[in-house]
Backbone bond lengths (Angstrom), bond angles and torsions (degrees), N, CA, C in turn:
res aa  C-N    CA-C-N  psi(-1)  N-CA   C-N-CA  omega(-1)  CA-C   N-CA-C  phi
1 X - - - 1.436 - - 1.530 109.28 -
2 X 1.503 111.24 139.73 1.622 100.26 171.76 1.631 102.00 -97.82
3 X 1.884 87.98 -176.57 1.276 103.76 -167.49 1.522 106.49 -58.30
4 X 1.651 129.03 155.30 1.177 138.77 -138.16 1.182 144.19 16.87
5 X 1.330 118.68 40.29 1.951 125.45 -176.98 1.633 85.77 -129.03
6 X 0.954 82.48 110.51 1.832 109.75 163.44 1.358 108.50 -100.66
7 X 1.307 131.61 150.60 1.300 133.35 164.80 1.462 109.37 -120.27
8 X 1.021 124.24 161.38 1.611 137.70 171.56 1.632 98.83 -1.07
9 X 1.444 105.68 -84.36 1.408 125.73 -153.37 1.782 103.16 -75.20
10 X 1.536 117.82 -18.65 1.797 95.45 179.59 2.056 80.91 -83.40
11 X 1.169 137.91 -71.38 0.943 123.24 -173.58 1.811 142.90 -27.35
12 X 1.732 94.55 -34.93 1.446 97.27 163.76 1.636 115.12 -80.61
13 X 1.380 115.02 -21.31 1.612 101.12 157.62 1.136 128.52 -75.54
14 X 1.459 120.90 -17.65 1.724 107.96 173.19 1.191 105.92 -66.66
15 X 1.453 121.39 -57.71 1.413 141.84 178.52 1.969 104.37 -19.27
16 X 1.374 110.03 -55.16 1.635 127.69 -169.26 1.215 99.04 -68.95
17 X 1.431 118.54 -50.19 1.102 117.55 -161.33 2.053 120.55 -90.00
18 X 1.473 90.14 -9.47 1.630 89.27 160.99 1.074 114.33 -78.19
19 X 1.510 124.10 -37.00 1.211 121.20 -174.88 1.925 125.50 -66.62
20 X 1.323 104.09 5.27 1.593 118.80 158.98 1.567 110.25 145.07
21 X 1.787 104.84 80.73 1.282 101.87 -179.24 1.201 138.29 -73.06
22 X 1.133 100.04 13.70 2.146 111.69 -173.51 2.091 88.28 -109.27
23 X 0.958 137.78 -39.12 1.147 131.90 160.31 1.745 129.82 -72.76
24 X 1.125 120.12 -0.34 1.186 118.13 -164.19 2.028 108.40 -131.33
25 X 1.075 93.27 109.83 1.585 103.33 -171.45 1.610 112.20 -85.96
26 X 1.505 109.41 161.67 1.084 115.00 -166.50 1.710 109.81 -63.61
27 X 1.416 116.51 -41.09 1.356 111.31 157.04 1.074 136.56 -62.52
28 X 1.454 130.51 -30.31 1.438 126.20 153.54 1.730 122.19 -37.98
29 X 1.989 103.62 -41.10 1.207 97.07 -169.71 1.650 101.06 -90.28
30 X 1.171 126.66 25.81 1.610 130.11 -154.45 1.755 89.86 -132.33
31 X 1.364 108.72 -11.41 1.495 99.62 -164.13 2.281 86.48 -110.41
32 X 1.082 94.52 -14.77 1.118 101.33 175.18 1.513 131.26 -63.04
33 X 1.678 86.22 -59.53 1.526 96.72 -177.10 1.688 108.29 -118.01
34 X 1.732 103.88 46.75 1.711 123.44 174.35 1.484 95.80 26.18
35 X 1.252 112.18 73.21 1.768 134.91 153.61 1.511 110.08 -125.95
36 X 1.376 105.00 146.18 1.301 87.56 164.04 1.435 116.89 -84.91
37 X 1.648 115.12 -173.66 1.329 127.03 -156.99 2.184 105.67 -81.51
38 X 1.363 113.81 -35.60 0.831 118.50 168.64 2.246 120.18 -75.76
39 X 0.965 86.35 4.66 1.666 76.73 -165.49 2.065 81.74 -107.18
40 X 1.243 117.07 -45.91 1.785 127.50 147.09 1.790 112.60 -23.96
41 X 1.118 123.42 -56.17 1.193 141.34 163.84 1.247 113.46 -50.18
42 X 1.512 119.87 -75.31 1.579 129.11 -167.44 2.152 108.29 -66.21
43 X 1.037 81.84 -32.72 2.041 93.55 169.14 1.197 111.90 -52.93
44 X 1.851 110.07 -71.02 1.665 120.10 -169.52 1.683 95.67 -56.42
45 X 1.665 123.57 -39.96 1.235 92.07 -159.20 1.674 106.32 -77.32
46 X 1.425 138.20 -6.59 0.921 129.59 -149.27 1.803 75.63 -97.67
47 X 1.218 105.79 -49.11 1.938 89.96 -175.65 1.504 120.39 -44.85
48 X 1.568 121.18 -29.21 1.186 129.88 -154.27 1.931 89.56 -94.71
49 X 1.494 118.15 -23.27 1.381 105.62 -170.42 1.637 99.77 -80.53
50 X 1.743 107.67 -26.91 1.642 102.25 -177.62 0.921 109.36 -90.55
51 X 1.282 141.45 22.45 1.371 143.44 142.55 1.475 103.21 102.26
52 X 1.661 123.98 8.01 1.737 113.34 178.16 1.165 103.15 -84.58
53 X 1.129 143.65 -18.35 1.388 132.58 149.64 1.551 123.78 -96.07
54 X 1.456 101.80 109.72 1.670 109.53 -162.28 1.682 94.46 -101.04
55 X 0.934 129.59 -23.94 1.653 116.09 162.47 1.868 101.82 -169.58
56 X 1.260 96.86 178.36 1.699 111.65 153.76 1.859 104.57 -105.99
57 X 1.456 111.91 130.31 1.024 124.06 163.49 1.892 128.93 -129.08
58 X 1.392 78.95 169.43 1.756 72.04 -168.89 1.806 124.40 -91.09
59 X 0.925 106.21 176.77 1.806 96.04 -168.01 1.648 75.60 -141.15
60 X 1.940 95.71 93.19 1.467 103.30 142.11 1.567 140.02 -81.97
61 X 1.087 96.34 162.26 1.688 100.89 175.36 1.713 106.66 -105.19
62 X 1.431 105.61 87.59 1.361 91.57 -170.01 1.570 140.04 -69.63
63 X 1.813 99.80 -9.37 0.997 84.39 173.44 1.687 125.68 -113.45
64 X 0.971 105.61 11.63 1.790 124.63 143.11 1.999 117.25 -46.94
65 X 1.548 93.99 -42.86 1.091 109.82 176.75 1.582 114.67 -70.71
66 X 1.411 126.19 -10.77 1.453 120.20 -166.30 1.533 102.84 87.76
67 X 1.224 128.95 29.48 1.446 122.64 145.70 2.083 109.99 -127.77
68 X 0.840 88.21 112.68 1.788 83.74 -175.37 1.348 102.49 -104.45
69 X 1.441 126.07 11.68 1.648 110.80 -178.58 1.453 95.77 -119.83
70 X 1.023 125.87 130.89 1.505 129.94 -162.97 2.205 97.38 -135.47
71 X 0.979 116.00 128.70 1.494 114.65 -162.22 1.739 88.89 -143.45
72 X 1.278 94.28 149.95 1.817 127.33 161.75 1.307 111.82 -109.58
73 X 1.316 127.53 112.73 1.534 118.11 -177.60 1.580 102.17 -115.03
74 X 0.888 150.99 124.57 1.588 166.83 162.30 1.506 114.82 -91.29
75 X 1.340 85.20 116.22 1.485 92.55 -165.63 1.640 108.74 -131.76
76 X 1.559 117.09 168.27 1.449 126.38 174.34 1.806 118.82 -107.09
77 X 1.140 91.36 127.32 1.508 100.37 -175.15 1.493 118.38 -104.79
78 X 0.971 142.78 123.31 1.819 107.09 164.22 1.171 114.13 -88.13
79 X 1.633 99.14 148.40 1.341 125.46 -145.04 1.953 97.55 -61.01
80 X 1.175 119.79 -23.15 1.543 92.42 -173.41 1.697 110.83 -92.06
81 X 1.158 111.58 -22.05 1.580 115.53 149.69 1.311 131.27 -84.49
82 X 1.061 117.61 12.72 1.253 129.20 174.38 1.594 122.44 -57.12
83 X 1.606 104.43 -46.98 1.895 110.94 156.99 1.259 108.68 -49.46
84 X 1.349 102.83 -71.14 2.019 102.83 -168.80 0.961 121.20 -29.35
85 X 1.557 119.01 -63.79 1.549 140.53 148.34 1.052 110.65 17.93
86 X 1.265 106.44 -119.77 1.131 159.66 170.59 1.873 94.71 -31.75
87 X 1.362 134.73 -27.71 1.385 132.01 161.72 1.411 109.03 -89.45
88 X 0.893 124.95 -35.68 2.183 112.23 162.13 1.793 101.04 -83.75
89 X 1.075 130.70 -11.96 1.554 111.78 166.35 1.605 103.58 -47.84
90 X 1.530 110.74 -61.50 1.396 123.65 -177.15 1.637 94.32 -37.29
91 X 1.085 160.83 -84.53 1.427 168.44 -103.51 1.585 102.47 -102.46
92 X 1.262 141.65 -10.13 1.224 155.55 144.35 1.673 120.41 -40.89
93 X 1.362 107.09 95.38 1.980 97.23 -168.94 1.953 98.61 -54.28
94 X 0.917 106.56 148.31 1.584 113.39 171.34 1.518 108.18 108.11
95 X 1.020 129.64 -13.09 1.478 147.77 -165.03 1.386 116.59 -96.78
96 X 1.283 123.79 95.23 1.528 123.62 -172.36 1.490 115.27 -98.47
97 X 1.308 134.85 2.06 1.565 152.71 -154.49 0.937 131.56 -171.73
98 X 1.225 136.90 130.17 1.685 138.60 164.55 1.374 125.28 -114.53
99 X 0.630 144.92 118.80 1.477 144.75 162.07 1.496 124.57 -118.18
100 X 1.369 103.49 125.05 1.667 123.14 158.23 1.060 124.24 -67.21
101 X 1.677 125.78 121.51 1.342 107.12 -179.26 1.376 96.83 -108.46
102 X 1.299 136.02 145.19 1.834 123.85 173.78 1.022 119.11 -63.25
103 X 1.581 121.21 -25.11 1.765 121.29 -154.65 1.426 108.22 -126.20
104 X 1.254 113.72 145.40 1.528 100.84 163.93 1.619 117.77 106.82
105 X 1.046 129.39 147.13 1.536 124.34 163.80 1.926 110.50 -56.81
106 X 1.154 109.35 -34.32 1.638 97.67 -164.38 1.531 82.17 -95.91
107 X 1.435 115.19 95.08 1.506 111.63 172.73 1.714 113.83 -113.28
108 X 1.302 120.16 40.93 1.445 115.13 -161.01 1.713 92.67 -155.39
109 X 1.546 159.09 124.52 1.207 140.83 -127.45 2.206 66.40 -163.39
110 X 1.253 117.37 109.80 1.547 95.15 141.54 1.449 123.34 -152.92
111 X 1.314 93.26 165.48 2.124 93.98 -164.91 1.477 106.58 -119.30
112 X 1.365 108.79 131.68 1.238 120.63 -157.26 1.735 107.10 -140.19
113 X 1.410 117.76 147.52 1.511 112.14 -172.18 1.551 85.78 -120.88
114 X 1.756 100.97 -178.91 1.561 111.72 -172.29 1.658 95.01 -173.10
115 X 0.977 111.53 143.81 1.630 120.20 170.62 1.762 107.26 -73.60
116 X 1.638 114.97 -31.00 1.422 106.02 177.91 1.278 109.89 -163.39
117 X 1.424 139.36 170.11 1.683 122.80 175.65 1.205 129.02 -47.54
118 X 1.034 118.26 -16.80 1.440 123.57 172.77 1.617 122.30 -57.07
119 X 1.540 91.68 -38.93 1.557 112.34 -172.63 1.676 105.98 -69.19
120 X 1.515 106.32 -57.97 1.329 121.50 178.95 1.739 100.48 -60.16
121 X 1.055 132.90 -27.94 1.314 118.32 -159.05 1.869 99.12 -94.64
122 X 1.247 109.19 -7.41 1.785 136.10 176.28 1.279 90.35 -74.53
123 X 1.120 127.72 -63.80 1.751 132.14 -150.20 1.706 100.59 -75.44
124 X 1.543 118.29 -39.44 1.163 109.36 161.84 1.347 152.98 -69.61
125 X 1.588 113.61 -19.58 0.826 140.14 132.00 1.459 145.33 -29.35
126 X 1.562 112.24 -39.12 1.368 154.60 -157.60 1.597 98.52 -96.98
127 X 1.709 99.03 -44.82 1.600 104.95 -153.91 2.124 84.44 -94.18
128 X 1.169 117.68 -46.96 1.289 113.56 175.15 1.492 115.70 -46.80
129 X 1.324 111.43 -42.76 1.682 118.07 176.85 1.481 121.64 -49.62
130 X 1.418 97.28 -30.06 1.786 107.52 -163.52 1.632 98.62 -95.08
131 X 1.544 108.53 -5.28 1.844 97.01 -178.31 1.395 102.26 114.69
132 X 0.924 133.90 -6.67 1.713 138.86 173.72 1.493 108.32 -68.20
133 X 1.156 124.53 129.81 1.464 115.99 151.16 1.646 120.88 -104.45
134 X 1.469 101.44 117.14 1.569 104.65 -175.63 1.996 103.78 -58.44
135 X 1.517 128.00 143.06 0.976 121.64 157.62 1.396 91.78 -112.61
136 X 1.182 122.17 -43.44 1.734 100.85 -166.07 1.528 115.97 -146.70
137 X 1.513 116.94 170.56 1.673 98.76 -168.18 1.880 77.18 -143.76
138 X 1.580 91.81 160.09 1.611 86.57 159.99 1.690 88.63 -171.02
139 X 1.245 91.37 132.74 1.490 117.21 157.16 1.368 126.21 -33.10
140 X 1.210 121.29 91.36 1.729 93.92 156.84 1.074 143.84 -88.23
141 X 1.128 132.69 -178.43 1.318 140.86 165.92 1.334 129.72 -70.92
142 X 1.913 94.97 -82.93 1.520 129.55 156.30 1.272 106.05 -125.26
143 X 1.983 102.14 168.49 1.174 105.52 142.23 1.393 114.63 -147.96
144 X 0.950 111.90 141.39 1.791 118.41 -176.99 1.651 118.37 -86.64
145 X 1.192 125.09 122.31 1.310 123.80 146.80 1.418 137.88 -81.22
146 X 1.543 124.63 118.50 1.397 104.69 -166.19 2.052 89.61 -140.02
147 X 1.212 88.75 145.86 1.925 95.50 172.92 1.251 107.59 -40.75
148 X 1.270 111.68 -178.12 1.419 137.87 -177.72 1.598 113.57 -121.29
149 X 0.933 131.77 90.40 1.423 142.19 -147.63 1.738 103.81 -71.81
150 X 1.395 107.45 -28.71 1.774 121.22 -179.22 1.411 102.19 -45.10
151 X 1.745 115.38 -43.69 1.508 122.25 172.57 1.362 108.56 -23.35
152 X 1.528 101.46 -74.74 1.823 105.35 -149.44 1.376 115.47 -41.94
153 X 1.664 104.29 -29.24 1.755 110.86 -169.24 1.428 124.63 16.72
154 X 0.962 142.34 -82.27 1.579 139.08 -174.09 1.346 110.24 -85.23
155 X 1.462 115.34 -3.13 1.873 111.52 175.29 1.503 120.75 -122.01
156 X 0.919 87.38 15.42 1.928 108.44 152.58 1.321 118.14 -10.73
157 X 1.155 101.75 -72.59 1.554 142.63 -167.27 2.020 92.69 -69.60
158 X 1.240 111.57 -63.85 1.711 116.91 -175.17 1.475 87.54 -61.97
159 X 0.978 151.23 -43.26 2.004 147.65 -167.23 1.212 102.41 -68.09
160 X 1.353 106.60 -42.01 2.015 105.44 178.73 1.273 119.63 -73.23
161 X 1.273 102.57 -28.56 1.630 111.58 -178.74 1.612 127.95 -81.38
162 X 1.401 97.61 -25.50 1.640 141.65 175.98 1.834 100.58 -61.02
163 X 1.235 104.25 -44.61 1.608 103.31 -175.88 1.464 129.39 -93.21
């Protein structure tokens, strides 16, 4: 298969496996979508060699963790440094995210925690130093991660039955 053609079964494993991949085994997702556990196995690894699965990560609560200031900073890049960027943004302690946007002046999206303003007012600083221009910051609150439901496509029907 080339890059982006999913069929039924790599899609009903992403689908399983957003929904809590450090809890959810290859037979769970094999008992799911009536595969066996090895053919579940031989799939993820072929997704993980074409690169649609770029890791399992964790969904902290940061400020449980001892960070309670959680920020979005939007920033301006120019466009031919805009990669580089946006790859030493990542290298900034406080910095949990990067994002590229393709279009637009605010083409640089990043989220960053801090124990207090000081911290956040470090990270901006940090990100101005490297060639960024901050346009805007905003506080959050929360943020939620939740699957992508487009996954399940042909196991619809096994998700309804599943509950």
């Amino acid at each position: 298969m080339k890059d982006g053609e999913l069929d039924d079964v790599d899609r009903g494993i992403l689908y399983y496996l957003q929904q809590d991949a450090r809890r959810t085994s290859s037979s769970d997702i094999a008992d799911r979508l009536d595969l066996s556990a090895s053919t579940v196995r031989t799939r993820l690894t072929e997704l993980e060699d074409r690169g649609i699965v770029r890791g399992y990560h964790l969904d902290i609560d940061y400020e449980r963790a001892g960070y309670p200031l959680y920020t979005k900073i939007i920033c301006t890049a120019p466009i031919p440094d805009r990669d580089t960027l946006a790859d030493r943004a990542r290298e900034i302690h406080g910095v949990t995210a990067v994002r590229e946007v393709m279009t637009g002046e605010r083409n640089v999206y990043v989220n960053a925690i801090g124990t207090d303003h000081d911290d956040l007012n470090r990270i901006t600083e940090d990100l101005d130093s490297l060639g960024l221009t901050v346009v805007d910051e905003t506080l959050v609150r929360d943020e939620y991660v939740c699957p992508y439901h487009g996954f399940l496509g042909g196991y619809e029907d096994a998700e309804s039955d599943a509950e």
